[in-house]
C-alpha positions, 0 to 999 in steps of 0.5 A: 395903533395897537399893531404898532406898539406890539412891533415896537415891543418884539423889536426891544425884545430882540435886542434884549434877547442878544444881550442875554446871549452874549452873557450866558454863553461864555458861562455855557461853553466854560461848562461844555469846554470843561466837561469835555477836558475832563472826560478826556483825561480821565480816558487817558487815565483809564487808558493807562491804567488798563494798559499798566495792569495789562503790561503786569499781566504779560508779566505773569503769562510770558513763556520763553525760553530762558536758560536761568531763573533771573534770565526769565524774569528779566525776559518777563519784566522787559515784555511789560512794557511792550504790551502796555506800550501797545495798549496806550498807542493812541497816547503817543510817545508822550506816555513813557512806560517803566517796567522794574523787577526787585523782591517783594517787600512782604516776601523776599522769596518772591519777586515782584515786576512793578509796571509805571505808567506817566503822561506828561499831561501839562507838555501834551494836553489832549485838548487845547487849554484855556488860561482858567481852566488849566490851573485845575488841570493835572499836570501828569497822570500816572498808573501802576501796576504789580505782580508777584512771580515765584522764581521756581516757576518762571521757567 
């Protein structure tokens, strides 16, 4: 008799074990699918700005042969975004990189190369977004980047 209830017992508690499952998973998997969203794009995003302090650098280092002072920076602030291009590849063409040379406001003497980097994260999300979540999603991750070049030493 004893045997009986016990059995009887285990198989409701089969089924109230399921109904608990079936509550606390959907809570469970928003947390996951959650975290896994956000570490993604915050590695795009430090994707980018490494890849923007990288295209300034190039800035800094470029050596080639140019006949003028202005020849040179432009050579200089072109390269940017060609190295940053090579460094966020894995972002595809959906990162567009720009890359512009004026003089530095604190300076006039000197020019400054700024490198801009954007991903339209709301046209090309890296994981697909659920209709909640996506209201906490931004919609562009951008990084920026500049130096300053002396126009006596470009050359």
């Amino acid at each position: 008799m004893r045997t009986r209830h016990v059995i009887q017992a285990m198989h409701c508690d089969a089924g109230a074990t399921a109904v608990e499952f079936a509550i606390v998973f959907p809570l469970f998997f928003l947390v996951l699918y959650a975290i896994v969203t956000y570490s993604l794009i915050f590695v795009a995003q430090q994707s980018l700005t490494l890849s923007a302090e990288e295209g300034a650098r190039t800035a800094l280092r470029y050596q080639r042969g140019a006949a003028t002072a202005a020849q040179a920076l432009d050579l200089r602030t072109a390269a940017t975004c060609t190295t940053a291009n090579g460094l966020k590849n894995w972002l595809g063409s959906a990162a567009k990189c720009t890359a512009s040379r004026a003089p530095c406001t604190y300076d006039a003497t000197l020019q400054c190369v700024q490198v801009l980097l954007t991903y339209d994260y709301a046209a090309r999300p890296l994981v697909p977004t659920l209709p909640l979540l996506s209201l906490a999603l931004p919609a562009t991750l951008a990084a920026r980047a500049m130096v300053q070049l002396n126009p006596d030493n470009v050359l």
